[in-house]
C-alpha positions as CSV (number, residue, x, y, z in Angstrom):
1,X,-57.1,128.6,35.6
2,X,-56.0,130.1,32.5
3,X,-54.1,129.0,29.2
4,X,-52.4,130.0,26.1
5,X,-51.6,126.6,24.2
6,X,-48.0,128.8,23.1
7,X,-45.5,129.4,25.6
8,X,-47.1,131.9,27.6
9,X,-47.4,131.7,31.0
10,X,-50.2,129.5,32.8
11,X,-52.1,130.2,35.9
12,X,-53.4,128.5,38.8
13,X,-56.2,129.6,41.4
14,X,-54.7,127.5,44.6
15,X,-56.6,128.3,48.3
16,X,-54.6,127.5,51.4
17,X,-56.0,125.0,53.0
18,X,-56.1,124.3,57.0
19,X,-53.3,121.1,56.3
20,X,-51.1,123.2,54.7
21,X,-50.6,125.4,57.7
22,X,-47.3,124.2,60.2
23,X,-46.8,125.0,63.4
24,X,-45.1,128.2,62.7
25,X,-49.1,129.2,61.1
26,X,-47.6,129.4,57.7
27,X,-47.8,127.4,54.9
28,X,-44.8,124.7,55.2
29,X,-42.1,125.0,52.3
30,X,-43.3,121.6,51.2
31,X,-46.8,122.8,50.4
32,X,-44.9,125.1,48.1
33,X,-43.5,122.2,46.1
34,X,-46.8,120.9,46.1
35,X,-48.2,123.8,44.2
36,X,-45.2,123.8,41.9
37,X,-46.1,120.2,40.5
38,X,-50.2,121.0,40.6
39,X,-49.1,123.9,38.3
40,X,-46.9,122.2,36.2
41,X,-49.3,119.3,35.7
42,X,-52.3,121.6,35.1
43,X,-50.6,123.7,32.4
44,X,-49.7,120.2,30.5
45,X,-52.9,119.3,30.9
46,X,-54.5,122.0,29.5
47,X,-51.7,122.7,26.9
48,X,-51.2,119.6,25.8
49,X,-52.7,117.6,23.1
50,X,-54.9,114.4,23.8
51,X,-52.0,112.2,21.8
52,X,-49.3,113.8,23.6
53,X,-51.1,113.6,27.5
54,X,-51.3,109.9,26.3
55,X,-47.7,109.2,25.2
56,X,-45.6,111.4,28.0
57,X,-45.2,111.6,31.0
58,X,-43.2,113.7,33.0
59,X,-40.7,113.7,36.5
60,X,-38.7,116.2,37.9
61,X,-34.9,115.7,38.4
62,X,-34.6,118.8,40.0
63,X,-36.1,121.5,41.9
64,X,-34.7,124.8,43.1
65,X,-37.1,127.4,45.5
66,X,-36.1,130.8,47.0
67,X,-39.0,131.1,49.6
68,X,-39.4,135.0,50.1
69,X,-42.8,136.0,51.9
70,X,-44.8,133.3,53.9
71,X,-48.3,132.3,53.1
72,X,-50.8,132.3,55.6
73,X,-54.2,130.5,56.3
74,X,-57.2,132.3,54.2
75,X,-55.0,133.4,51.5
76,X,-55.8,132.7,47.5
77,X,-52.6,131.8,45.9
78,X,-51.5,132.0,41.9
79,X,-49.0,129.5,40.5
80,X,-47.8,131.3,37.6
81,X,-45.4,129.0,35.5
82,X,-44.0,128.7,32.0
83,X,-41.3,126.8,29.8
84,X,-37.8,128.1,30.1
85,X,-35.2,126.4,27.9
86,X,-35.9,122.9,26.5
87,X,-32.1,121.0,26.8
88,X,-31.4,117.4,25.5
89,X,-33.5,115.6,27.6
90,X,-34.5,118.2,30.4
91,X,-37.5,121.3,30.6
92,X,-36.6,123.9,32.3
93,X,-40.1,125.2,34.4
94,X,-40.0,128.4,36.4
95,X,-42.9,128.8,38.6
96,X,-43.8,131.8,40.7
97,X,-45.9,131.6,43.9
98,X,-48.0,134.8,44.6
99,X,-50.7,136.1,47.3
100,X,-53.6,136.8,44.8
101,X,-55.0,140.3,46.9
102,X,-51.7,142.1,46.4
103,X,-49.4,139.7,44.1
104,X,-46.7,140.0,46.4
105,X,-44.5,136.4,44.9
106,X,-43.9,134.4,47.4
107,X,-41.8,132.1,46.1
108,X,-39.8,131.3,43.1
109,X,-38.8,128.2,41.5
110,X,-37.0,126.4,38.5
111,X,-37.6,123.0,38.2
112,X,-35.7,120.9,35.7
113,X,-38.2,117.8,34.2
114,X,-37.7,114.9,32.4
115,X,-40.0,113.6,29.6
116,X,-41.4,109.4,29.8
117,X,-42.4,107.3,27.4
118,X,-45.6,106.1,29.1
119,X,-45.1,103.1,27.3
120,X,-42.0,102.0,28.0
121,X,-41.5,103.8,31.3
122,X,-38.2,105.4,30.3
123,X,-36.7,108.9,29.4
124,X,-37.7,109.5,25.7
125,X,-37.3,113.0,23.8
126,X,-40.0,114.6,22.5
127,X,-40.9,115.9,19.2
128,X,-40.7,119.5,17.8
129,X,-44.6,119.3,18.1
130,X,-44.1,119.5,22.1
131,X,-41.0,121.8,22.3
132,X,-42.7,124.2,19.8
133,X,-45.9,124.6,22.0
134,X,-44.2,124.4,25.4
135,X,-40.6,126.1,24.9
136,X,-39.2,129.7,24.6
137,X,-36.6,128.6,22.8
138,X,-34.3,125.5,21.8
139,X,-31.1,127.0,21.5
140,X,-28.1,127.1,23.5
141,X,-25.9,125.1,25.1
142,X,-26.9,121.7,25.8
143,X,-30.0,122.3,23.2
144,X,-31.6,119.2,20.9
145,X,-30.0,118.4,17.9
């Protein structure tokens, strides 16, 4: 696993395991989605600051995959992800899913995410603090105010 607290991209070391295979002997697409949230969670984690892990939470609204290579039982995996555009109330997350021997991608994805309160169980926006250290940028359309 590696980290830049900025908005650089984060990696994950993932092996397939024997459950992930289908009975086409790849990994199913699901396992994929799988790997997109173990990344996404891993990079906050490490990213994050103790008082922000504490007060957000986070849930996806949507997910988009374009599944190009299959992965196949013995193979090392790296979840690459990183911040895209931070909207109103939505984080834009692109993840990419490569074979570590000859990081051939896989798959890629864009996942749109929500911040919680963990308090109150609701959408909340975050401060600067947490679009600064997470985001490429926060212009655009549809940026904060």
């Amino acid at each position: 696993m590696s980290a830049d607290p900025s908005t650089q991209r984060f990696d994950l070391s993932i092996r397939v395991r024997p459950d992930d295979i289908d009975v086409l002997e790849h990994v199913n697409n699901v396992v994929y989605l799988r790997w997109v949230q173990e990344a996404a969670t891993a990079h906050w984690n490490a990213a994050a600051t103790t008082r922000q892990r504490a007060s957000i939470g986070w849930v996806v609204v949507r997910h988009e995959i374009d599944y190009l290579h299959p992965a196949l039982p013995g193979d090392e995996i790296l979840a690459r992800t990183w911040v895209g555009l931070v909207l109103r109330n939505d984080f834009e997350r692109h993840t990419e899913i490569l074979r570590r021997r000859d990081m051939q991608v896989l798959a890629r994805a864009r996942s749109l995410w929500c911040p919680i309160d963990l308090a109150s169980r609701k959408p909340t926006r975050v401060g600067e603090d947490v679009r600064a250290r997470f985001s490429v940028s926060t212009n655009g359309p549809g940026a904060a105010d």
